[in-house]
C-alpha positions in Angstrom: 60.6 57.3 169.7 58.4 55.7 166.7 60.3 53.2 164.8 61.1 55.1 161.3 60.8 58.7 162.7 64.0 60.6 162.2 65.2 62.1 165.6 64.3 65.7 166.6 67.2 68.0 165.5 69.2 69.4 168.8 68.1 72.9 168.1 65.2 74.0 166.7 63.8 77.5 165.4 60.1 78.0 164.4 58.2 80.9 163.3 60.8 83.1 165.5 61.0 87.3 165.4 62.9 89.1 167.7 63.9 92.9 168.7 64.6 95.6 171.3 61.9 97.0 173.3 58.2 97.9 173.3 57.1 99.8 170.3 60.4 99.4 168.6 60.3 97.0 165.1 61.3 93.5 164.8 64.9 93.2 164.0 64.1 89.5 162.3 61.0 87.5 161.5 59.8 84.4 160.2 63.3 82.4 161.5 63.1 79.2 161.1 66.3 76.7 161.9 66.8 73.4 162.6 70.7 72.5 163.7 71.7 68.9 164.0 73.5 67.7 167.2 77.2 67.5 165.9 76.9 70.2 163.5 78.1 74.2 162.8 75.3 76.6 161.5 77.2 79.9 160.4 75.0 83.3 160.3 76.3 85.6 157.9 74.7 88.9 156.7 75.5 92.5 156.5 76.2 94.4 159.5 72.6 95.2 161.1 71.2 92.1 159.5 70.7 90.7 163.2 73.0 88.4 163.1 74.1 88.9 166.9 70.3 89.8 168.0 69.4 86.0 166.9 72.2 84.8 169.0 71.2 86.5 172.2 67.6 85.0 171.4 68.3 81.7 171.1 70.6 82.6 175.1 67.3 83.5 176.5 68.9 87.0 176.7 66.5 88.6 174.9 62.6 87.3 175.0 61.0 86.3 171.4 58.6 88.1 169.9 57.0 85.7 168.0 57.7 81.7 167.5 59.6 79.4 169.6 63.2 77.9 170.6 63.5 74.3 171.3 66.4 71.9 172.6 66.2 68.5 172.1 61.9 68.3 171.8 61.5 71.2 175.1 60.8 74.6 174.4 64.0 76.5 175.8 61.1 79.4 177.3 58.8 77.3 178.9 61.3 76.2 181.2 63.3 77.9 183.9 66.8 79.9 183.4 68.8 77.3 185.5 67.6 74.9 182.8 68.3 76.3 179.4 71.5 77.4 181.1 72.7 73.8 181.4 71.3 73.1 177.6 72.7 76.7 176.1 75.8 78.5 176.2 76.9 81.3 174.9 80.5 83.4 173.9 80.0 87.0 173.2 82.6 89.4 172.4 82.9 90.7 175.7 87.0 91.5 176.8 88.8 91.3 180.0 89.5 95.0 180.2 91.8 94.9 182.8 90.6 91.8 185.2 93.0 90.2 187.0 91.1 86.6 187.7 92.9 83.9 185.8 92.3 81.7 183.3 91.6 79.0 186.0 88.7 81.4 187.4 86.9 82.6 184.7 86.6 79.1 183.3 85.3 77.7 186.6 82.6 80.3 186.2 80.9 78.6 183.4 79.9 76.3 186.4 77.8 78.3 187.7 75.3 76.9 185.7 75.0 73.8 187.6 76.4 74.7 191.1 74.9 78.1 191.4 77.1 81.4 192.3 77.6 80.6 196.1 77.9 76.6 196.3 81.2 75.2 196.6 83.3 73.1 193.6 82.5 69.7 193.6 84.9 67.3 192.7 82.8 66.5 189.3 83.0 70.0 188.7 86.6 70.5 188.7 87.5 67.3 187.1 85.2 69.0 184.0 87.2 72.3 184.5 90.6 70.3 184.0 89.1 68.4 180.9 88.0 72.3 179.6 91.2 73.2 179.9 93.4 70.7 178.6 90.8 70.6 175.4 91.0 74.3 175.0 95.2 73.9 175.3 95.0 76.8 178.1 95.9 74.1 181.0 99.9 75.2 180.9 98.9 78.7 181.2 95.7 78.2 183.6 97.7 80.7 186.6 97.8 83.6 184.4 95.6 86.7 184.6 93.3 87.1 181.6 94.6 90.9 181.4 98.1 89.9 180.0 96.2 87.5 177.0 96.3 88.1 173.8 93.2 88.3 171.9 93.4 84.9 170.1 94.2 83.5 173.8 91.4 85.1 175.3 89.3 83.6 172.6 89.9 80.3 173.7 89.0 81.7 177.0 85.9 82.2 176.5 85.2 79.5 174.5 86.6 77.1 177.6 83.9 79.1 179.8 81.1 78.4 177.6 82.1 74.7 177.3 82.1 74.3 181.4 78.7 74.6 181.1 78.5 71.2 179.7 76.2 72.6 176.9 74.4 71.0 174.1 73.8 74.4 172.4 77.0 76.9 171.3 76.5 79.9 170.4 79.6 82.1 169.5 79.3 85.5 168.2 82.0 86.5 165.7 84.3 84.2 167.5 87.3 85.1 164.8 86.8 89.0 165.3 90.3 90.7 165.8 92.4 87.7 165.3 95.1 87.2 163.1 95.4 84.4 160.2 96.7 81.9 162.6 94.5 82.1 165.2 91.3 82.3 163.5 92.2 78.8 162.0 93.5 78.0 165.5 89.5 78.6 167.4 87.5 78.0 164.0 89.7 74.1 163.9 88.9 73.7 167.6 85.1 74.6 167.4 84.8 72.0 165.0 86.0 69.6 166.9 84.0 70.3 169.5 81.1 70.3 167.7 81.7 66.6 166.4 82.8 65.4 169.4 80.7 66.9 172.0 77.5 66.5 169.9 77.2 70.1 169.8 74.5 71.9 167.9 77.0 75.1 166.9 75.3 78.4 166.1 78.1 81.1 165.0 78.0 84.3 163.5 80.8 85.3 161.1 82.0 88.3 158.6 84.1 85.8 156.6 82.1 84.1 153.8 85.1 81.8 152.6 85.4 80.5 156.6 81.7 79.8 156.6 82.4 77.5 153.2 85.0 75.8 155.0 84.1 75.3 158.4 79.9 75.4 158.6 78.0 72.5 157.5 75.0 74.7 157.0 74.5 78.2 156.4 72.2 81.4 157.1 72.1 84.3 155.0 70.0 87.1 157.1 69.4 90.2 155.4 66.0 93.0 154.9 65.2 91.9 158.4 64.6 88.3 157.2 66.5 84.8 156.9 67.2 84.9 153.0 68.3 81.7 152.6 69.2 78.5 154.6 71.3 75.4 153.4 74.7 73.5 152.4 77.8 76.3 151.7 76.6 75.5 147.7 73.3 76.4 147.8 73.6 79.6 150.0 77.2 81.2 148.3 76.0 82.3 145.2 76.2 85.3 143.6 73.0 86.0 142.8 72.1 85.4 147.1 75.4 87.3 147.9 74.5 90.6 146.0 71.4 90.8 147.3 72.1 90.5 150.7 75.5 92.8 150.8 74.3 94.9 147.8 77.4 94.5 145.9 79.2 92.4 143.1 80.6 89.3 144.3 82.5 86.8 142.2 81.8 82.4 143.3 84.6 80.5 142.4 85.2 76.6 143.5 88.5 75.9 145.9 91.5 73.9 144.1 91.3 71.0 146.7 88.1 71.0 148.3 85.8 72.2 145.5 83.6 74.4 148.1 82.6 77.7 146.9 85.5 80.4 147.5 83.8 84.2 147.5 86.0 86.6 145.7 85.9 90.6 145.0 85.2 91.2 141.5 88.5 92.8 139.7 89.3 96.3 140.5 88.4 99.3 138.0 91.8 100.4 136.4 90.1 103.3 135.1 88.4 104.3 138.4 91.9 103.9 140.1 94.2 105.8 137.8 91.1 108.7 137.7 91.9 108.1 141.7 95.6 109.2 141.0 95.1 112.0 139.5 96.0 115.5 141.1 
């Protein structure tokens, strides 16, 4: 590396579009990222903004149309599958729907990524299965079937698969879907501690703009098929940003402790609501 040049970031996004299909438009173009090793990027947008179709991008689940992925300096589609499936993992919202392999089995499947589908478990391989699952706190319950979980459990589930891949890329999509108060804190806390110490470059996609403020160190506001905006919590959770993407009022306050910017609903109509009332 040249003395005095900062080091590459872990992910990096440049120029990218992506979409469905031949003959079909781009769902997003012009994205360009970087995400720091160590770091949590939240995606946040209306619902068709493509948040999730970035995500499965970046996978290698669906090709670019346009611009380029890289990990670390290598460009993730220039090399082979087995390769950016070492580098990049990713958590969809996929559920068990009725499966009885345990907890213990679908975490050892993230290992696939290194041992193939048909090789035996090494002992390196289940000695990083036991530290997956003592991280993710699912060790105690590792003999039960995934179809008796609850969906905060399952989240960590999934989560724990992802990690077994030994990635340096995360991707979650809408990891606190579903889940009450308690467990969204629960995954969003445990992500972030992942992130720092793994020296993970984090890439999730969320609904809830005040969780972004707290939790991402960076965010991205897609909307009109285009990355709107990209930076700190402050610069990106404004008003003016937030109306445009959502296409309604939205109220930026500051937290009491923290200061960050807390997204709020602007007051309710009392005239519209008693007019609601009426017989």
């Amino acid at each position: 590396m040249t003395a005095g040049r900062p080091p590459l970031p872990r992910l990096r996004v440049q120029g990218l579009a992506c979409g469905y299909g031949r003959g079909r438009p781009d769902v997003l173009t012009g994205v360009e990222l970087d995400v720091e090793a160590g770091s949590i990027l939240a995606l946040l947008g209306p619902n068709g903004s493509g948040k999730t179709t970035l995500l499965r991008t970046l996978a290698r689940l669906l090709p670019p149309r346009a611009g380029s992925i890289t990990v670390d300096g290598e460009d993730a589609w220039k090399r082979g599958r087995a390769w950016s499936h070492r580098r990049v993992a990713i958590a969809l919202q996929d559920e068990p729907q009725g499966s009885r392999l345990t907890i213990d089995e679908v975490v050892r499947l993230g290992r696939a990524a290194h041992r193939g589908w048909w090789l035996p478990m090494t002992d390196e391989d289940g000695a990083v299965v036991e530290r997956v699952l003592e991280r993710t706190r699912l060790a105690p319950i590792r003999d039960r079937t995934v179809d008796a979980l609850s969906a905060g459990e399952w989240q960590r589930v999934v989560l724990a698969q992802a990690m077994a891949q030994e990635p340096r890329v995360l991707l979650l999509d809408e990891p606190t879907a579903h889940l009450d108060w308690h467990y969204q804190f629960e995954i969003l806390e445990l992500v972030d501690h992942l992130a720092r110490d793994e020296g993970l470059a984090v890439v999730l996609s969320l609904h809830d703009l005040n969780q972004a403020s707290t939790w991402a160190d960076r965010i991205a506001l897609l909307a009109e098929g285009a990355l709107l905006c990209v930076g700190s919590p402050e610069e990106v959770l404004t008003a003016d940003l937030l109306a445009r993407a959502y296409r309604c009022p939205v109220l930026v306050d500051r937290h009491p402790l923290t200061g960050a910017p807390m997204v709020l609903p602007p007051p309710r109509s009392r005239r519209g609501a008693e007019e609601t009332r009426k017989p």
